[in-house]
Backbone as CSV, one residue per row, in Angstrom:
resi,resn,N_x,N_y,N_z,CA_x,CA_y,CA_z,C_x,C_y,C_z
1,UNK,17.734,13.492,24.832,18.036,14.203,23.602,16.764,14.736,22.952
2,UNK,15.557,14.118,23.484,14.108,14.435,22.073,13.751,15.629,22.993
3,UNK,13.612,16.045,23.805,13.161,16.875,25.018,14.227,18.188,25.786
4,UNK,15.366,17.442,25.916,16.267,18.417,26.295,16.090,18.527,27.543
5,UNK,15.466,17.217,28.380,15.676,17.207,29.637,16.873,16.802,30.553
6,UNK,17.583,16.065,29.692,18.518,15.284,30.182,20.031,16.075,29.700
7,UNK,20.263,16.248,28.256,20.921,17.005,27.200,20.279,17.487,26.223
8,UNK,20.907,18.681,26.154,20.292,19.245,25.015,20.986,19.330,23.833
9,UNK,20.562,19.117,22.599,21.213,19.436,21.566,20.549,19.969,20.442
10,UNK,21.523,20.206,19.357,21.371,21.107,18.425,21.481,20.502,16.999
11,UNK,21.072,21.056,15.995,21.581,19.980,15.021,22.988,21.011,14.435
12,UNK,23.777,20.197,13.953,24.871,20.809,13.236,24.502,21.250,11.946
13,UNK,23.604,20.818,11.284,23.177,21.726,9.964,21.695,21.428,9.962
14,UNK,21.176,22.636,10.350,19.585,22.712,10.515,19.259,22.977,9.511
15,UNK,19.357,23.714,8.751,18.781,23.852,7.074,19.444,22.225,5.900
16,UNK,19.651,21.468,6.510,20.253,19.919,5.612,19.298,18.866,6.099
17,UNK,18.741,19.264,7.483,17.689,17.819,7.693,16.401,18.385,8.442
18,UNK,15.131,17.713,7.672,13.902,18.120,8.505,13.349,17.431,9.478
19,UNK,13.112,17.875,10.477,13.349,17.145,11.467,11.519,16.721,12.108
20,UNK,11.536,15.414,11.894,10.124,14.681,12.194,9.711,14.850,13.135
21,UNK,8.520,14.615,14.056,8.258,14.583,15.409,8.101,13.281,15.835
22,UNK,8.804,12.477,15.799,8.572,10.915,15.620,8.154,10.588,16.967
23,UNK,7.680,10.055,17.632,6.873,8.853,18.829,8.566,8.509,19.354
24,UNK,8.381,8.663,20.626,9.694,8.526,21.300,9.666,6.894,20.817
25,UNK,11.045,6.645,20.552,11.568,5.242,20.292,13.264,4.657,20.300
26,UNK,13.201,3.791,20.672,14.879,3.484,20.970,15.603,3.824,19.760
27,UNK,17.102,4.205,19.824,17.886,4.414,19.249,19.270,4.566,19.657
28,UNK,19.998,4.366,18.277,21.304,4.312,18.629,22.037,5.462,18.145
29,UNK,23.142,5.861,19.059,23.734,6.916,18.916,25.302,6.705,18.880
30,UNK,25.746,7.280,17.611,26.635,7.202,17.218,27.643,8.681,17.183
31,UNK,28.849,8.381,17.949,29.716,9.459,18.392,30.747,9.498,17.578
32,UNK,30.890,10.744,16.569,32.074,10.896,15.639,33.455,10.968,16.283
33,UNK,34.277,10.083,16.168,35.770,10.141,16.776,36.700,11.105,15.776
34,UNK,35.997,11.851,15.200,37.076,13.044,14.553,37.309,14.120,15.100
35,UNK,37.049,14.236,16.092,37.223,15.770,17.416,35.922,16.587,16.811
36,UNK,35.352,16.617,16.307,33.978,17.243,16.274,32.914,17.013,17.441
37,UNK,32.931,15.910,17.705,31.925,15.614,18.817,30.460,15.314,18.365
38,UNK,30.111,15.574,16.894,29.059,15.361,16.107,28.531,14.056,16.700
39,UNK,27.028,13.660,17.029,26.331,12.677,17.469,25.584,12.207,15.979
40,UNK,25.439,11.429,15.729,24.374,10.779,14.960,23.497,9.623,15.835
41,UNK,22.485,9.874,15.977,21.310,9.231,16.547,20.909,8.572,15.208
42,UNK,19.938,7.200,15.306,19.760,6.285,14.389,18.659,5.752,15.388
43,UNK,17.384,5.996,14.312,15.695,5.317,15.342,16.463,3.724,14.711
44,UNK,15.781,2.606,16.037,16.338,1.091,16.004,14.994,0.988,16.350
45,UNK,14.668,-0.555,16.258,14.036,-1.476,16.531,14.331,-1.785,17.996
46,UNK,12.917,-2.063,18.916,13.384,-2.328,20.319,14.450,-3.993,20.405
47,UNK,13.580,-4.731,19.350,14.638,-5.801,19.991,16.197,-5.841,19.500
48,UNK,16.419,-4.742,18.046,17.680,-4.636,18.151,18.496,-3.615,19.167
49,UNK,17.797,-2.531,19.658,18.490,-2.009,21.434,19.213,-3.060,22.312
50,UNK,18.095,-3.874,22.293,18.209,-4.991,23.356,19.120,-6.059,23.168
51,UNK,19.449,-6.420,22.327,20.418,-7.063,21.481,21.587,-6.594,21.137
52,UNK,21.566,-5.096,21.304,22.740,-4.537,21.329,23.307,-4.144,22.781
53,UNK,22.542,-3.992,23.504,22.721,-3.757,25.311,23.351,-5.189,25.707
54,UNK,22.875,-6.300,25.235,23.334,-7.101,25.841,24.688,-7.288,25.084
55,UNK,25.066,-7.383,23.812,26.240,-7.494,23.529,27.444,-6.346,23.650
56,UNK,27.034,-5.690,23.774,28.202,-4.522,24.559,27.991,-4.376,26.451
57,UNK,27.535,-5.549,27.180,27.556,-5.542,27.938,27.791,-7.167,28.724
58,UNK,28.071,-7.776,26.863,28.702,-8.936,27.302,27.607,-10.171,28.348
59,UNK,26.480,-9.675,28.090,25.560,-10.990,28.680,25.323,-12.010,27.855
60,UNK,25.698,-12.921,28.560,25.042,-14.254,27.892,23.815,-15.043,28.032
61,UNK,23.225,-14.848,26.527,21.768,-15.023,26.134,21.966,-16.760,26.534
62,UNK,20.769,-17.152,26.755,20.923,-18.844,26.532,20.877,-19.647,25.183
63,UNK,20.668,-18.695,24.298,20.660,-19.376,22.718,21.997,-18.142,22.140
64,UNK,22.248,-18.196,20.833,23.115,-17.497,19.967,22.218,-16.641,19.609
65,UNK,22.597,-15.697,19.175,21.839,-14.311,18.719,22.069,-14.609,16.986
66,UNK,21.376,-13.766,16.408,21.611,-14.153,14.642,23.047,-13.669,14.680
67,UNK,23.156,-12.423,15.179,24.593,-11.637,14.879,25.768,-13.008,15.006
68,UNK,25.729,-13.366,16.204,26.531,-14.770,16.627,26.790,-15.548,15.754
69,UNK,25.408,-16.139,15.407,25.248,-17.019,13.808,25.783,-16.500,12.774
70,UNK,25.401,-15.040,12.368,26.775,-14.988,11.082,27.847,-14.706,10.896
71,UNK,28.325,-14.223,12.401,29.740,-14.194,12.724,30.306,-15.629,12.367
72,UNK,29.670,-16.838,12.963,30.227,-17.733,12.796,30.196,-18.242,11.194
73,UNK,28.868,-18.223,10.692,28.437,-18.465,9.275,29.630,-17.868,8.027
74,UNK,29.866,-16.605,8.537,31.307,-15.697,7.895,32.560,-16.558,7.969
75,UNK,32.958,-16.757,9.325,34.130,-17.839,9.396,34.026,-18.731,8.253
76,UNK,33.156,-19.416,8.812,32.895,-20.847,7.979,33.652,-20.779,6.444
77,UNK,33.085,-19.929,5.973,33.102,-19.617,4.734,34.349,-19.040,3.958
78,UNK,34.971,-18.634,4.538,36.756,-18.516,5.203,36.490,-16.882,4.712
79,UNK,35.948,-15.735,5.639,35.982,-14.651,5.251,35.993,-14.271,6.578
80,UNK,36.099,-12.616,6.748,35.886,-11.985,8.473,35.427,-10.836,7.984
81,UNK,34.687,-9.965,9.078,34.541,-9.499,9.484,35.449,-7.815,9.051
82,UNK,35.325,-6.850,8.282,36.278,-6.120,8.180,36.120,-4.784,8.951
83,UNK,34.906,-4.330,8.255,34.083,-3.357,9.091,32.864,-2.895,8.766
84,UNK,32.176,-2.031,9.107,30.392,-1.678,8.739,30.240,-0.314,8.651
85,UNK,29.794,0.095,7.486,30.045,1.830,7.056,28.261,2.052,6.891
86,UNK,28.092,2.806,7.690,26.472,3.521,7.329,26.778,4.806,5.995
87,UNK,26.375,4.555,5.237,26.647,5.311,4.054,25.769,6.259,3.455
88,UNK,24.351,5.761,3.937,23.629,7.434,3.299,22.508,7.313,3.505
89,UNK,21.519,8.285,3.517,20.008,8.293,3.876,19.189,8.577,2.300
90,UNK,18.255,7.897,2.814,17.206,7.462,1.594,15.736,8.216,2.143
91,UNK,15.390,9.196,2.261,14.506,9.903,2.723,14.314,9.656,3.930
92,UNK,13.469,8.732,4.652,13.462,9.090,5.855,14.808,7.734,6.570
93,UNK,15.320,7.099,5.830,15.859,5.525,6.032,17.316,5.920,5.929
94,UNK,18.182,5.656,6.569,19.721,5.285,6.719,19.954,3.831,6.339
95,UNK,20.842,4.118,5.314,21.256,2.355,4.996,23.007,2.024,5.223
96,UNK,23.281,0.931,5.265,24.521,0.671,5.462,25.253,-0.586,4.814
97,UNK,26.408,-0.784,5.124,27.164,-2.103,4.324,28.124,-2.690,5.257
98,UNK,27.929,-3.759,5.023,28.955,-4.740,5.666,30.222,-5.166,4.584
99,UNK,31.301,-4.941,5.168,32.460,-5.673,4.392,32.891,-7.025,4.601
100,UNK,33.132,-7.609,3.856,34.533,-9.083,4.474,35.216,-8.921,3.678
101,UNK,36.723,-9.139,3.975,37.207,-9.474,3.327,37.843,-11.255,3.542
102,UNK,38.676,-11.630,2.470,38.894,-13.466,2.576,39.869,-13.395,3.742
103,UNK,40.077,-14.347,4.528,40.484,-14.726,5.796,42.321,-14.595,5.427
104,UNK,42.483,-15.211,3.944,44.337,-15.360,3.879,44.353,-14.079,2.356
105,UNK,43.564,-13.864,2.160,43.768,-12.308,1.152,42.928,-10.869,0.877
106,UNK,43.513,-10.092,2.189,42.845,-8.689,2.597,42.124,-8.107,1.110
107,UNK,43.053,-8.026,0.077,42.473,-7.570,-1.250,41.231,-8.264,-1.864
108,UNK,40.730,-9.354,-1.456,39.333,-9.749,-1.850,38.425,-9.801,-0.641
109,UNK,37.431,-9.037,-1.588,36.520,-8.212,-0.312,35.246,-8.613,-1.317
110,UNK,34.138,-8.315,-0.369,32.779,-8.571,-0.739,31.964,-7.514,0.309
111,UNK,30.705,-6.784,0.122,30.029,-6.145,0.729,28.617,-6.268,0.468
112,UNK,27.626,-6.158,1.644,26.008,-6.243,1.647,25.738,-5.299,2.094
113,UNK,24.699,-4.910,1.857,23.737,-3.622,2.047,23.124,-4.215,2.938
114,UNK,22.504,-3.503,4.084,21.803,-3.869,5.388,21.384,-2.840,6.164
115,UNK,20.273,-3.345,6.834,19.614,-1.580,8.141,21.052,-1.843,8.778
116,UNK,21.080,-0.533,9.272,22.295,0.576,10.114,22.301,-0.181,11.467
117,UNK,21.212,-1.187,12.106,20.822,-1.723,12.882,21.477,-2.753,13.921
118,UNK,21.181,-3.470,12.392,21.763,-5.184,11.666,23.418,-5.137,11.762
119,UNK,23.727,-3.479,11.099,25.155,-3.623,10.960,25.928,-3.395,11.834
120,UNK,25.156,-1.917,12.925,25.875,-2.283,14.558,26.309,-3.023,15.279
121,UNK,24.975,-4.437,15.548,24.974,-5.240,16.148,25.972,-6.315,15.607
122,UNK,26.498,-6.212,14.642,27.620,-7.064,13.828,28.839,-6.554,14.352
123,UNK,28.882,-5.019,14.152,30.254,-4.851,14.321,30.757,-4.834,16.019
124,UNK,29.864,-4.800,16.578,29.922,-4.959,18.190,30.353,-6.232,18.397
125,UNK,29.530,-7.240,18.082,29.779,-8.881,18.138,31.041,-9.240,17.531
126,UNK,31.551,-8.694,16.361,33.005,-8.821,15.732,33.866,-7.607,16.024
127,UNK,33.598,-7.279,16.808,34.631,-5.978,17.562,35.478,-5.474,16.543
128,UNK,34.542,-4.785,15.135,35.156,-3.972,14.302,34.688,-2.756,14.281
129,UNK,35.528,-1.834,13.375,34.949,-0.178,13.033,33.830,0.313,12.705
130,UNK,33.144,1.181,13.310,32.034,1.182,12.523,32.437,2.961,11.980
131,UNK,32.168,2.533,10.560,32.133,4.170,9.856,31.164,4.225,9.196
132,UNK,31.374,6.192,9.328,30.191,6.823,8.731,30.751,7.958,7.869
133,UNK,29.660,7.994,6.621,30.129,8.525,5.449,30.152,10.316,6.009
134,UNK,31.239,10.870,5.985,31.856,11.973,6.557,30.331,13.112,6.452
135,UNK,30.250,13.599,5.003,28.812,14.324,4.444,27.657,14.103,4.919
136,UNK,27.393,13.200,5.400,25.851,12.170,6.336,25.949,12.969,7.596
137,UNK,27.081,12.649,8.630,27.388,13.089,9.592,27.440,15.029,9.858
138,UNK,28.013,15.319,8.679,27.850,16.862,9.073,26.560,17.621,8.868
139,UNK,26.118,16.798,7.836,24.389,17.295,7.299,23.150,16.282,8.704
140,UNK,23.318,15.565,8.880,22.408,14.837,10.019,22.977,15.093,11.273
141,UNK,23.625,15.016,11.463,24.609,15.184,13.240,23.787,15.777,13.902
142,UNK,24.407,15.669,15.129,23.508,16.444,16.443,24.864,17.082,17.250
143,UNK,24.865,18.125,17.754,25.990,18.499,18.766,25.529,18.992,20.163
144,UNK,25.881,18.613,20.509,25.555,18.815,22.410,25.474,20.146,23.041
145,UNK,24.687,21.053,23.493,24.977,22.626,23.960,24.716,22.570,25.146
146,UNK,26.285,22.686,25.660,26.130,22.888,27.574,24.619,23.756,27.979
147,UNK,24.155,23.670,28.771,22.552,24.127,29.167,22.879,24.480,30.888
148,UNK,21.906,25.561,31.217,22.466,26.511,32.659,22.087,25.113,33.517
149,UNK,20.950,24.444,33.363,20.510,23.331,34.074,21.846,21.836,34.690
150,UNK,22.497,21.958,33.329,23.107,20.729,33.766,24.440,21.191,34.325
151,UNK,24.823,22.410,34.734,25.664,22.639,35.004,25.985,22.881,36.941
152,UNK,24.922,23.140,37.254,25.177,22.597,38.644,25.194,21.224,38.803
153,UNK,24.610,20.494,38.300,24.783,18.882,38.240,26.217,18.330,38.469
154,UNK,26.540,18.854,37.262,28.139,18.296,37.269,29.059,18.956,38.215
155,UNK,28.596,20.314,38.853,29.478,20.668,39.352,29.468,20.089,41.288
156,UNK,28.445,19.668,41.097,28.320,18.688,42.043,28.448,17.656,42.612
157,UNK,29.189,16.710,41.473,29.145,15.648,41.340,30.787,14.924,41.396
158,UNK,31.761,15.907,41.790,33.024,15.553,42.187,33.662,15.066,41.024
159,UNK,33.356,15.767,39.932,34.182,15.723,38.915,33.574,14.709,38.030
160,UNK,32.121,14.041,38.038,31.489,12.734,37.161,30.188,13.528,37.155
161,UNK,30.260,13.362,35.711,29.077,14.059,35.011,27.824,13.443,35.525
162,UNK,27.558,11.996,35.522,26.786,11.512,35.435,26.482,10.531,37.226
163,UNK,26.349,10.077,38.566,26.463,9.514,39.327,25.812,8.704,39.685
164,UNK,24.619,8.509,39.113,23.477,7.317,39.034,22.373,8.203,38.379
165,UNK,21.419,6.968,37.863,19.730,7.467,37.268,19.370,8.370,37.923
166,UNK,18.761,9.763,36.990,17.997,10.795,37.468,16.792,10.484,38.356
167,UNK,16.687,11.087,39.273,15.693,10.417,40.299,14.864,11.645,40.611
168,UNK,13.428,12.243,40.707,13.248,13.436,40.863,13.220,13.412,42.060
169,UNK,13.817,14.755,42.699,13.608,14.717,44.261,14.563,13.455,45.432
170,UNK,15.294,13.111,44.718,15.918,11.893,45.229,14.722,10.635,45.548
171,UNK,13.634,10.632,44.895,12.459,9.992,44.952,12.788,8.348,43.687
172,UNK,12.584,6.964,43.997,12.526,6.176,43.100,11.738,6.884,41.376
173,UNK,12.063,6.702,40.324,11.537,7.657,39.189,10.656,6.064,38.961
174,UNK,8.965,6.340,38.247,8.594,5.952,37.902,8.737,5.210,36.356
175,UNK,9.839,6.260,35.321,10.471,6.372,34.203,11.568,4.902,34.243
176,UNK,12.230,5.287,35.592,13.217,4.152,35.606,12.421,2.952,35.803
177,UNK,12.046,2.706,36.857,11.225,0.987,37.176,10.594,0.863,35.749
178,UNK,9.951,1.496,34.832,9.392,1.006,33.651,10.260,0.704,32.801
179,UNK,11.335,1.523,32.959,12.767,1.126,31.283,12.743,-0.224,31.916
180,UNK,13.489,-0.679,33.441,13.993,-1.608,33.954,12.811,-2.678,33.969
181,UNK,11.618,-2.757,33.698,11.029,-3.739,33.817,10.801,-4.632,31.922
182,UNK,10.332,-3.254,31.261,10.705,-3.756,29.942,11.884,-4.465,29.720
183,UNK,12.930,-3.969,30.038,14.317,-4.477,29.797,14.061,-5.968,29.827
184,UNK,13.548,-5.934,31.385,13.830,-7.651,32.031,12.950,-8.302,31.051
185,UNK,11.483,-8.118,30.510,10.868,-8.569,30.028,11.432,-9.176,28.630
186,UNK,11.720,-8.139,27.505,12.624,-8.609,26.520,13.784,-9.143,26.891
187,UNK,14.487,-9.122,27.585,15.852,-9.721,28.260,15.482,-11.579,27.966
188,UNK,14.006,-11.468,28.798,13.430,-13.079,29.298,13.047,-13.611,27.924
189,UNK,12.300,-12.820,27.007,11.626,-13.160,25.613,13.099,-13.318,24.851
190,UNK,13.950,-12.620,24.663,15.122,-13.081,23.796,16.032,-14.587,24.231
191,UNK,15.408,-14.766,25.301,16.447,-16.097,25.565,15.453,-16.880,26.360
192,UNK,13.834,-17.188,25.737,12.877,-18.093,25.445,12.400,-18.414,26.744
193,UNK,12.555,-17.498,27.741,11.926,-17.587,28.751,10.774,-16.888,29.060
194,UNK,9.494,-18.041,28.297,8.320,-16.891,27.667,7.601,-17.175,28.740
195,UNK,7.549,-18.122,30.033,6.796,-17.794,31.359,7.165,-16.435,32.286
196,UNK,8.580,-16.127,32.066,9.139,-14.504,32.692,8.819,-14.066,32.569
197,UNK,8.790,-13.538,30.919,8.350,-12.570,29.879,6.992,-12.308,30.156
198,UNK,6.131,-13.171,29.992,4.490,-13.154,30.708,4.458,-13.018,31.644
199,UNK,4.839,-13.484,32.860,4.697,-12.710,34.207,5.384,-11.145,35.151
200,UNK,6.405,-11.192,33.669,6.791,-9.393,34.347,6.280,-8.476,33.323
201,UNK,5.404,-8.918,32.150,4.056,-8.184,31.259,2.914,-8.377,32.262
């Protein structure tokens, strides 16, 4: 998306957001389910990526993750989980809120303010909604513009856009072995396996 090597896109209102040259960095991307197709990208923290890769991919860490902990911490307390609304940008910062409401009465609700981050990784772990304030999305969004490049790709590909990691030349990518080695590395550091972690650094 930062390059337009892979996809290219556009912003949906270029005169509503100025657009930084920020240091490539992980992020999360968020796909409007209103038939627009509008993307919202959100810069994250690497270890919340990683924390979010593993919980939408269902690995099990050898300790609880915080998210885990206040999923459970919420129970406890006899409340759930309702849903997590990213609600508006603060110059360069997106902030968001968590809801609960009480476990035996939907009408009492409580909400926290929290990074957009924090609140993903919640609503993934409690397999709730995540919304976004409609105005945010049309003024920040990103929309996708088919490109002459990616179009032999797909048309190659027997009807799947995508068929494995870009490889140049059908050559191992140097790009990939580095995502995949970081990965393993934080993978090993999040679940205290700090001899791994040091030997695949």
């Amino acid at each position: 998306m930062r390059d337009g090597s892979h996809v290219k896109c556009v912003h949906n209102n270029p005169q509503g957001v100025h657009v930084h040259n920020y240091a490539p960095n992980p992020a999360v991307v968020l796909k409007m389910e209103d038939g627009t197709g509008l993307l919202l990208p959100i810069i994250v923290l690497e270890m919340s990526s990683v924390l979010l890769m593993a919980a939408v991919r269902n690995v099990q860490l050898a300790r609880p993750t915080m998210y885990q902990v206040l999923k459970e911490m919420v129970e406890k307390m006899g409340y759930t989980v309702k849903l997590v609304r990213v609600t508006k940008r603060e110059h360069e910062t997106y902030l968001a809120q968590l809801h609960l409401t009480k476990l035996d009465n939907d009408a009492e609700s409580i909400s926290f303010d929290l990074r957009p981050s924090d609140a993903i990784n919640i609503a993934v772990n409690c397999k709730v909604p995540i919304q976004v304030n409609k105005k945010l999305a049309y003024s920040d969004g990103v929309r996708i513009v088919e490109s002459a490049d990616l179009a032999p790709r797909a048309a190659s590909s027997d009807g799947l856009l995508f068929t494995g990691p870009d490889k140049p030349a059908g050559q191992p990518s140097t790009d990939e072995k580095e995502f995949i080695l970081v990965r393993n590395m934080l993978v090993a550091a999040v679940e205290e396996r700090y001899r791994d972690a040091g030997r695949l650094y």
